[in-house]
C-alpha positions in Angstrom: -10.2 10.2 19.1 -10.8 8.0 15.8 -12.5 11.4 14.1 -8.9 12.7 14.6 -6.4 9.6 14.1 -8.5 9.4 10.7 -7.9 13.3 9.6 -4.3 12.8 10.4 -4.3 9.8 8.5 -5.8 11.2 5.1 -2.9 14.7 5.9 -0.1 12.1 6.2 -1.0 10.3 3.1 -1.1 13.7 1.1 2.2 14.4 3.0 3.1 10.8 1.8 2.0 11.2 -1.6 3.8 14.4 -2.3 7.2 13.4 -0.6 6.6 10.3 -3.7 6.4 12.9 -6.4 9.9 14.0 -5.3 11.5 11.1 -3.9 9.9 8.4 -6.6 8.4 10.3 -9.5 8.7 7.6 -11.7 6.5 5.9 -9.5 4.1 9.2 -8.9 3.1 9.4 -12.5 1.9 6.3 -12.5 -0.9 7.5 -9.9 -4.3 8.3 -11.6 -6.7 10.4 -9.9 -9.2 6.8 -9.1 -6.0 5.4 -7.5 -5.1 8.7 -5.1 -8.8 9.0 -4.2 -9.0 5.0 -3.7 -5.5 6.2 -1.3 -7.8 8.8 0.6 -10.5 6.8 1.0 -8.7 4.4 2.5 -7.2 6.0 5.0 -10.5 8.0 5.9 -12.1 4.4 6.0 -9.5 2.5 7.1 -11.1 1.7 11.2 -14.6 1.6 9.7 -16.1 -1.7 10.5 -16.2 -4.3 13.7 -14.1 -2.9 16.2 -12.8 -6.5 17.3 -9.1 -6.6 16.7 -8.4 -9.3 15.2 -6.1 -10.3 12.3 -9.1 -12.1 10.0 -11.1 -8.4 10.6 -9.3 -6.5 7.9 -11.3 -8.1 5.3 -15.1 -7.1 7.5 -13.2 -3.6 7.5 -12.1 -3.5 3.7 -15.8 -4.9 3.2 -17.6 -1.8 5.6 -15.4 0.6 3.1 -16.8 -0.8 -0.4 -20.1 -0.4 1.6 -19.7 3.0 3.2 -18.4 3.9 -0.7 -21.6 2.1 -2.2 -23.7 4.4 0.0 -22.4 7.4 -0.9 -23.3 6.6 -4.7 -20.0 5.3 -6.4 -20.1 2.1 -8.3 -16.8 2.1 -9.8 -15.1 -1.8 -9.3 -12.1 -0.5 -9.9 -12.6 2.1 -6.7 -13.7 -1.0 -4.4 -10.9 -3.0 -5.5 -8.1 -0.7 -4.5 -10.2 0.2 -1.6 -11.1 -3.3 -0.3 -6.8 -4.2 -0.8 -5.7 -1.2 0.8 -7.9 -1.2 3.7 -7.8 -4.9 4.4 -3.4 -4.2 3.8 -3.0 -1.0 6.0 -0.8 -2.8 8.2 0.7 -4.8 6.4 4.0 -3.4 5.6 4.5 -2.6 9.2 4.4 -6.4 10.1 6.5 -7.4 6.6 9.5 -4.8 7.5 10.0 -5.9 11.1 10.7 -9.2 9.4 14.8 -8.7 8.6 15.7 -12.4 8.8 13.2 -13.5 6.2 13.4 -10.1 3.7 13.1 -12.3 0.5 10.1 -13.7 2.1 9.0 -10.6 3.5 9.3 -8.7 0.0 7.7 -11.6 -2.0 4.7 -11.5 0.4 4.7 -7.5 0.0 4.6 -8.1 -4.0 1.9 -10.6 -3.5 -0.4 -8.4 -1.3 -0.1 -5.8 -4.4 -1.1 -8.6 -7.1 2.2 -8.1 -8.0 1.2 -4.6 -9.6 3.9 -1.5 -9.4 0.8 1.4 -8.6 -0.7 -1.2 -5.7 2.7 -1.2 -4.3 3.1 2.2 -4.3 -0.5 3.1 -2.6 -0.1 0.0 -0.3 3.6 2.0 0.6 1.9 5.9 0.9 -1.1 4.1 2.8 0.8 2.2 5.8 3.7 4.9 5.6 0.6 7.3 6.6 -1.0 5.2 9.5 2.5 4.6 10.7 3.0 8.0 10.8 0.3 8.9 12.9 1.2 6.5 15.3 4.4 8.7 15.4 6.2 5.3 16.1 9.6 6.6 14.0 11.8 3.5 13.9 9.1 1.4 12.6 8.3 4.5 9.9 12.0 4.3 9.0 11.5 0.4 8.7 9.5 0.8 6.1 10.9 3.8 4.3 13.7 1.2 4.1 11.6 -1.6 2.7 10.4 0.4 0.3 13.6 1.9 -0.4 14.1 -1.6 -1.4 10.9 -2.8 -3.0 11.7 0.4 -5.1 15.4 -0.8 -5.9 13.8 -3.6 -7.6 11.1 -1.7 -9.2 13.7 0.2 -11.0 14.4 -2.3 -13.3 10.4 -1.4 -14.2 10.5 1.7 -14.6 9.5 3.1 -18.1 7.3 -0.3 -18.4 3.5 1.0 -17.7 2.0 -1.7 -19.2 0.8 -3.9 -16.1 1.9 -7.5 -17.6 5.0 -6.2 -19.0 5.6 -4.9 -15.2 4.2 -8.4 -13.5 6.4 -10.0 -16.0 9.6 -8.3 -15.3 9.1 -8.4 -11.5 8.4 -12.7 -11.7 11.6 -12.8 -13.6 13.2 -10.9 -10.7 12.0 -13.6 -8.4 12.9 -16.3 -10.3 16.9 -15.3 -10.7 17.0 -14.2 -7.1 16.3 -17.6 -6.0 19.0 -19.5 -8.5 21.4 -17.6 -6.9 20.7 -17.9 -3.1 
């Protein structure tokens, strides 16, 4: 049953990722190949670890990946990284867009699980998007099309910037003028 949640998974997220090069290219091309493999790996890896379900266990998961990954020869940082957020954040968006009467403090907490960086948004998006998916739960999976319908609204203002302070920059000035006007 997990050999064939997690095959679904990895399809989904290449169903995911393609529906981004035509709904968000701006965002697509901002995907290197180390970030759409750190994507699959993820979701191939994403139940790997104690099987205890527990909220403080999606670090020991995101820590089984790095491991799994380590075994099979890489050693790219980078790769572990994006692995160990992704995995230890492939719910995450599920639990932030059922939030509607706290959606500033639901999107600031989104921004903050992605270090505040536009291509960690975006995988942390095609990643949950995917395990949602499989779950064929529809309303929630429209939840967070939604949400990141939104997230990607204020993205725009970023797009053409693919320097990563420049980008962090812009989206802390975002922040900051959304909460002198509420």
């Amino acid at each position: 049953v997990v050999h064939a949640h997690l095959l679904r998974c990895m399809a989904r997220g290449q169903r995911e990722l393609d529906q981004l090069r035509h709904s968000y290219p701006e965002f697509h091309q901002l995907l290197e190949p180390t970030h759409v493999l750190a994507c699959k790996w993820s979701l191939l890896l994403h139940r790997i670890g104690p099987e205890q379900r527990v909220a403080e266990d999606a670090s020991s998961h995101a820590e089984a990946a790095v491991i799994v990954l380590q075994r099979l020869g890489y050693s790219d940082e980078r790769l572990f990284g994006l692995v160990r957020r992704l995995v230890e954040h492939h719910r995450t968006m599920i639990s932030l867009s059922r939030n509607a009467n706290y959606a500033d403090q639901a999107m600031t907490e989104y921004f903050e699980a992605s270090d505040r960086d536009v291509v960690h948004m975006v995988l942390l998006y095609v990643v949950n998007a995917a395990v949602l998916d499989v779950v064929r739960d529809e309303s929630e999976l429209e939840s967070i099309r939604r949400f990141f319908g939104e997230a990607a609204q204020i993205l725009s203002s970023v797009r053409g910037v693919l320097k990563k302070d420049e980008a962090i920059d812009l989206i802390n000035t975002y922040f900051e003028q959304h909460r002198r006007f509420k």
